[in-house]
C-alpha positions as CSV (number, residue, x, y, z in Angstrom):
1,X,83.2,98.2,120.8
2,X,86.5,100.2,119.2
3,X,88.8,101.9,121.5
4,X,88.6,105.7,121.2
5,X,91.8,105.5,119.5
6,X,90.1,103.4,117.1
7,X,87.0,105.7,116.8
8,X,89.4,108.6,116.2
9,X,91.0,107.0,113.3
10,X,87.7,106.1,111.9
11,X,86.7,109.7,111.8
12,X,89.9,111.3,110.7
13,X,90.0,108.7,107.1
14,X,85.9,109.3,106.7
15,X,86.6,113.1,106.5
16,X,89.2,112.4,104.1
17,X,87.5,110.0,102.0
18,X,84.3,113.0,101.7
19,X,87.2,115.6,101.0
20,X,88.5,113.3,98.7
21,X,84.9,113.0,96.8
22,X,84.3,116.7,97.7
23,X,87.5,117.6,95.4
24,X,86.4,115.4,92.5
25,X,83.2,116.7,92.2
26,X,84.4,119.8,92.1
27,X,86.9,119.7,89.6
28,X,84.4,117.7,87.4
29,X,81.8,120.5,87.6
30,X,84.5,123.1,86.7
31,X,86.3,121.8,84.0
32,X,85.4,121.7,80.5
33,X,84.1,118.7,78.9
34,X,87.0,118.2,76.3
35,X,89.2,117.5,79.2
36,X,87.1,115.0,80.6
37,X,87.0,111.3,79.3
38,X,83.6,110.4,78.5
39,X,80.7,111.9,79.4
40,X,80.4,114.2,82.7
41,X,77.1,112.4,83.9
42,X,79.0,109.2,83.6
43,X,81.4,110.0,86.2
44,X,79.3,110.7,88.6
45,X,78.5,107.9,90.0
46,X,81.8,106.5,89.6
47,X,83.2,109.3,91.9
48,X,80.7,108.1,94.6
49,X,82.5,104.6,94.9
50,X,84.4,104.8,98.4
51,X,88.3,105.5,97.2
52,X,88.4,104.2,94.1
53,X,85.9,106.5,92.8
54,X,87.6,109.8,92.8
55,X,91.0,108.1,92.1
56,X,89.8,106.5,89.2
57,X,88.4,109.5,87.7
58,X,91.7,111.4,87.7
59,X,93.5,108.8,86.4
60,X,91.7,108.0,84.1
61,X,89.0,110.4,83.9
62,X,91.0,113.6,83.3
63,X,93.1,114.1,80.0
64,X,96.5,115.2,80.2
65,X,97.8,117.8,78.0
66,X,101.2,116.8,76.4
67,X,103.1,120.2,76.6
């Protein structure tokens, strides 16, 4: 068994790894598709890979303008 400590810890980076998704999802679904890479269906699943999901899709998933 875990300590509580350990428990704790467990719960605090689980919330932030669903806030994390939570955030992505969201700003796929809001922006438009020319600022996406690919196609929007595409990154869904991606975004539901633990971590590297939602990092991935904005760095690589989310054009930068160049102003």
């Amino acid at each position: 068994m875990a300590s509580p400590a350990g428990r704790a810890a467990l719960v605090v980076i689980s919330i932030v790894q669903v806030a994390f998704a939570i955030v992505a999802f969201r700003d796929l679904a809001q922006r438009r598709a020319e600022e996406i890479r690919g196609p929007r269906p595409a990154w869904i699943p991606v975004i539901l890979v633990n971590w590297i999901g939602p990092a991935a899709y904005f760095v690589f998933g989310v054009r930068r303008s160049t102003r």
